[in-house]
C-alpha positions, -999 to 999 in steps of 0.1 A, spaced: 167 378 355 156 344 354 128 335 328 111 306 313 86 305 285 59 289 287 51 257 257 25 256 237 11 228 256 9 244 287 -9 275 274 -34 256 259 -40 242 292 -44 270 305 -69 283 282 -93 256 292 -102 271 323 -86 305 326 -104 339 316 -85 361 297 -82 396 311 -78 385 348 -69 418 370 -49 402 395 -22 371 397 -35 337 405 -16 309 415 -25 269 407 -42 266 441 -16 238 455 9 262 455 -6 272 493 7 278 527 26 246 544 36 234 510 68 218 501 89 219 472 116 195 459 145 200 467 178 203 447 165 211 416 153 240 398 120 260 409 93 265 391 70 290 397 39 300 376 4 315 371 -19 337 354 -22 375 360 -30 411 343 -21 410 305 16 422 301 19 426 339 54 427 357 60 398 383 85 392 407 93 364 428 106 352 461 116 326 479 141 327 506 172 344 495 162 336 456 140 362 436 130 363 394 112 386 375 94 382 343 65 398 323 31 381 316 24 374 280 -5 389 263 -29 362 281 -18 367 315 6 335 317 38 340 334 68 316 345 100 319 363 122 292 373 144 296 408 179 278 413 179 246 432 180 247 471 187 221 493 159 207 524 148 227 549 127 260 555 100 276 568 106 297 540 78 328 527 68 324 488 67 359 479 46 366 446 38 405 432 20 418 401 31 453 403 7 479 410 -20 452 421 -13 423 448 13 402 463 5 369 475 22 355 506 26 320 511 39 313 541 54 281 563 69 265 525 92 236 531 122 226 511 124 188 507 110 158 486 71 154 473 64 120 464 28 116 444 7 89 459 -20 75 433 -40 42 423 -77 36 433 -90 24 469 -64 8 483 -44 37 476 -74 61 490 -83 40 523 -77 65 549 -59 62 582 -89 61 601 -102 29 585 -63 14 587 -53 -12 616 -48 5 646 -63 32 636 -66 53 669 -33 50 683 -16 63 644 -35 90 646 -35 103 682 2 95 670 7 113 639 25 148 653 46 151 621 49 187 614 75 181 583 55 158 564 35 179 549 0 164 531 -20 173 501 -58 159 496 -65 163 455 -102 159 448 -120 137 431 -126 151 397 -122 136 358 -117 160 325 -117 153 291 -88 177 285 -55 183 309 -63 210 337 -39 229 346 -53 236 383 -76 216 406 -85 231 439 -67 219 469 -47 230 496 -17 216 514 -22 206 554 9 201 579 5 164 591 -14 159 627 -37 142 648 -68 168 633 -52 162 592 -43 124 589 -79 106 597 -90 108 558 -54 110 541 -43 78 528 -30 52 550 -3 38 524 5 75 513 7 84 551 29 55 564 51 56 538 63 90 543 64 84 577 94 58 569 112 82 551 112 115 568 125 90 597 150 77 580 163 110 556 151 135 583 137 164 553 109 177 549 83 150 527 57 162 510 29 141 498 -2 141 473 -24 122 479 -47 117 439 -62 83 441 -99 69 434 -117 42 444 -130 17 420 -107 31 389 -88 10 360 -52 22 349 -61 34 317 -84 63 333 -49 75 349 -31 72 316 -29 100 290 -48 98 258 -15 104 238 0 74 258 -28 52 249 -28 58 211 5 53 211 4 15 207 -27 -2 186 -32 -26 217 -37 4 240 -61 25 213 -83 -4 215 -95 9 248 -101 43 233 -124 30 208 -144 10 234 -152 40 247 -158 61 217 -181 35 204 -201 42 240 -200 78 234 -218 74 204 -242 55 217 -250 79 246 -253 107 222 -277 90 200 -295 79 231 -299 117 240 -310 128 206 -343 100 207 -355 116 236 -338 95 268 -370 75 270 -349 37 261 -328 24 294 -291 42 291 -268 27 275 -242 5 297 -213 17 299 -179 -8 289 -174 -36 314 -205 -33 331 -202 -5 350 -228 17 366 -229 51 341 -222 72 374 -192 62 372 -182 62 336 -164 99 337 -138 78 362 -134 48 342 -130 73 311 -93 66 294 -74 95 305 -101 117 328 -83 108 359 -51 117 347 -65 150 326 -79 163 360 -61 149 390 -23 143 378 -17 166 345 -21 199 365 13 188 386 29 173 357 48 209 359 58 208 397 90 188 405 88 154 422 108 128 437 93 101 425 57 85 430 42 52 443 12 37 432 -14 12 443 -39 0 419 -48 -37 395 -82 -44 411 -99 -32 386 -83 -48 355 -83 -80 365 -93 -101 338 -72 -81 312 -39 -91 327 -23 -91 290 -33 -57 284 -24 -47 319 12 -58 310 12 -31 280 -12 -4 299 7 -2 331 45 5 319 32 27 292 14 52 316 46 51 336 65 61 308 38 84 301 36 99 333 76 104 330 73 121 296 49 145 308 73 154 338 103 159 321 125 153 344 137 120 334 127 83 345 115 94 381 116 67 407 85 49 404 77 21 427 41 0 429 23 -22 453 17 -58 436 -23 -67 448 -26 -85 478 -39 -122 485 -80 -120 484 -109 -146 486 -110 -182 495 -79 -202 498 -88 -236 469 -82 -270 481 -63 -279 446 -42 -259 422 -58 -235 398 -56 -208 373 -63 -173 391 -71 -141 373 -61 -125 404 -23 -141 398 -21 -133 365 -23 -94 371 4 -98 397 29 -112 369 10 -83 344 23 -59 372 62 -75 374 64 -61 337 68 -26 344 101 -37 366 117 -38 330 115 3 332 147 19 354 142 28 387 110 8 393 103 -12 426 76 -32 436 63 -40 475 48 -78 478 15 -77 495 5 -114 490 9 -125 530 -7 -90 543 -41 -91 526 -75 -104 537 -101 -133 522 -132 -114 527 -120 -77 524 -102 -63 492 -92 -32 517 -71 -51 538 -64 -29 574 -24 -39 577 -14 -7 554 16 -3 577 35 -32 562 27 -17 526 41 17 534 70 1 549 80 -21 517 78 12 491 96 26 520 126 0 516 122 3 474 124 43 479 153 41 500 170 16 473 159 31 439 153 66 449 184 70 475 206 45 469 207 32 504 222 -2 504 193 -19 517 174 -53 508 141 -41 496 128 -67 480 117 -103 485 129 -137 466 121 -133 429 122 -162 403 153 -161 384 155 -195 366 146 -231 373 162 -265 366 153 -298 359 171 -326 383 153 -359 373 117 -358 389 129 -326 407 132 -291 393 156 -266 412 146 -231 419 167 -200 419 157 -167 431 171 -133 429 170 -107 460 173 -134 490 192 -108 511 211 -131 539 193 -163 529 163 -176 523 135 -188 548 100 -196 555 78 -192 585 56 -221 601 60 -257 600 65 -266 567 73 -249 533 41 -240 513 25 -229 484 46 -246 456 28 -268 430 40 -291 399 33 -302 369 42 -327 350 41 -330 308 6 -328 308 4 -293 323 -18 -303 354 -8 -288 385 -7 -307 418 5 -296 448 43 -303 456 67 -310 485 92 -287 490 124 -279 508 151 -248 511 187 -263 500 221 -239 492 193 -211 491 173 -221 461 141 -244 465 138 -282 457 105 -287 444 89 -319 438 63 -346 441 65 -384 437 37 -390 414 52 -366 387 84 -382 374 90 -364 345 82 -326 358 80 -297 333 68 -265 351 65 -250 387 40 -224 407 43 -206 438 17 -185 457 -4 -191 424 -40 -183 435 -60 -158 442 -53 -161 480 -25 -187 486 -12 -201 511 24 -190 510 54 -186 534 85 -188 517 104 -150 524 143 -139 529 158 -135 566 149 -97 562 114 -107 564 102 -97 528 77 -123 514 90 -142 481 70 -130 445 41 -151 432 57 -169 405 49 -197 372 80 -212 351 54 -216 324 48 -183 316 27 -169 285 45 -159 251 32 -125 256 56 -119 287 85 -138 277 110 -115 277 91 -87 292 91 -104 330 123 -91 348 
């Protein structure tokens, strides 16, 4: 008999939303028909059911038993099993009910999370008729997670798995949705993915409250909040009759329980923080723009949050940097919207992390650009690298170190595949500066498969840029058609040593 017990932190989870007493066993409600589980590891399977009740379990050619504790929490775990299926889920409180679940795929579930870009559905995506009159994928298997924020880990949020079709994939995200498309192409397995992502949301809001009071730079965002909190509470006790108090960077108060630090994460990621995964991909930055230094802190620490709370080790996580937005500037200038693109290279430090360049796919006047093909393509090629070890070029030219050549400055890249490249006329988006820090735009050429950057006005230059706006104009890429990383030489103290 195969049996696990449950931690402490688990069972007070459960206590926050499960009666005592309960007369009959209950499942989290993903575990549904059409799900799939991950493959090649151990099984989890839990729930809540009659105090002291006897369970058994069955998948496939695999069964447990175990007894529910004296609050109706049970566990077993089942060996590892490798892709395929259907497969019946098989679950029986003796005496009282057995729950069926039935068409359950062996394979790999990938979590898809991050605010709107992350949430823009198929139907609103380029092309959007022909992918999904197209989309007859029967073993990519999709799971829609409400919106919802806690102020305490859940440990179940209502939602049911779909099989992937023409009538499911309209309002399931477009970058979740093309993404495993790539894969279940390329690994033929069953993919499985869920889909918990809001619109309009900051990072810390999917981070965990023990995450963010683990460094004092990161607890400053809690305080913010508390000091709010306060505020609302003594707004309630004088009788709501003053204007409501605004909640931290300006937003509207209906949407303070999203912007919350950790209620994203409480109710929409902690209750699958026990079910296996492959790994997970993740589109988000809009929002924290403005607070790139922070962002550079934030975002690997809820990665390494999100890992801890797994426990299954440093899980391939891979992110989409933000895309080019707004008007292109006639002269070089800082760009709040760069500087969270060089925030978001920090968590590349972390093991098996990958990042898909966006900067050549976005739109000026829509943050929601339509291409999301292209996007689920690129995490495609970082999954197949990181997560599967294909030997494939997944990612395009990143700075690696610069060098001064009289009133030229040499720049080497990392990850040019077969060679370097740029498409159009000319090479673009590279600006100089000389000892006085003021950027001009530079000429440029491709030579040995690093960049010659220059400009005849600078003689003595110091620094370079490339793609350093909020919507450059940029071309430079490798021959396997992956765009080059928006880069400065002159990079702040805060990241040196930090960028990858």
């Amino acid at each position: 008999m195969l049996e696990v017990k449950f931690p402490i932190s688990f069972v007070g989870a459960v206590l926050l939303i499960a009666p005592l007493g309960l007369a009959a066993v209950k499942l989290p409600s993903f575990f549904s028909h059409h799900m799939v589980i991950q493959r090649e590891v151990k099984i989890p399977i839990w729930g809540i059911a009659s105090p002291s009740a006897k369970i058994s379990v069955k998948l496939g050619d695999h069964s447990a038993q175990t007894t529910a504790n004296a609050q109706g929490h049970w566990q077993v775990s089942l060996p590892p099993m490798k892709a395929g299926g259907p497969y019946e889920l098989v679950i029986k409180e003796e005496g009282r009910e057995i729950i069926t679940l039935r068409d359950v795929y062996i394979g790999d579930v990938w979590i898809a999370s991050g605010q709107s870009n992350m949430a823009w559905p198929v139907s609103l995506a380029m092309d959007a008729e022909k992918e999904i009159a197209s989309a007859n994928h029967p073993q990519i298997r999709l799971l829609q997670v409400p919106l919802k924020s806690a102020p305490n880990p859940r440990w179940d949020i209502e939602c049911k798995w779909q099989v992937c079709s023409p009538q499911t994939i309209g309002d399931f995200s477009a970058v979740a949705y093309f993404f495993a498309r790539e894969l279940q192409k390329h690994l033929n397995i069953p993919i499985g993915i869920i889909n918990s992502s809001v619109g309009g949301t900051p990072a810390e809001a999917w981070t965990s409250i023990r995450t963010l009071r683990s460094l004092p730079e990161l607890r400053a965002i809690i305080e913010v909040w508390e000091r709010y909190e306060r505020e609302v509470e003594k707004w309630k006790e004088e009788g709501e009759h003053k204007p409501h108090p605004t909640p931290p960077f300006g937003i509207g108060a209906e949407w303070a329980p999203f912007w919350r630090p950790a209620g994203l994460f409480n109710a929409m990621i902690a209750p699958f923080t026990r079910f296996p995964i492959k790994g997970a991909i993740w589109y988000q930055g809009e929002s924290n723009v403005g607070r790139a230094k922070e962002y550079s802190l934030l975002f690997p620490a809820m990665i390494e949050g999100w890992r801890k709370s797994w426990g299954i080790g440093d899980f391939p996580f891979l992110f989409v940097q933000l895309a080019n937005l707004g008007q292109i500037q006639p002269e070089p200038q800082e760009s709040g919207w760069a500087e969270l693109r060089e925030a978001q290279m920090a968590a590349l430090k972390l093991p098996n992390t990958g990042m898909a360049v966006a900067i050549d796919i976005g739109e000026a006047n829509d943050i929601h650009p339509k291409n999301k093909q292209d996007v689920g393509r690129r995490l495609a090629l970082a999954a197949l690298a990181i997560a599967y070890k294909n030997k494939v070029v997944y990612s395009g030219p990143m700075f690696e170190r610069m060098q001064i050549e009289g009133n030229k400055i040499r720049i080497f890249f990392k990850h040019i595949g077969s060679g370097l490249m740029y498409k159009g006329e000319t090479l673009k988006g590279f600006a100089i500066a000389g000892e006085d820090k003021k950027f001009r735009w530079a000429e440029s050429m491709i030579e040995n498969n690093t960049v010659v950057v220059w400009n005849k006005e600078i003689p003595r230059p110091v620094a370079v840029r490339y793609a350093w706006a909020d919507n450059p104009e940029c071309n430079l890429y490798n021959k396997e058609g992956l765009p080059a990383i928006p880069f400065r030489t002159d990079i702040p103290d805060y990241l040196k040593g930090v960028l990858p």
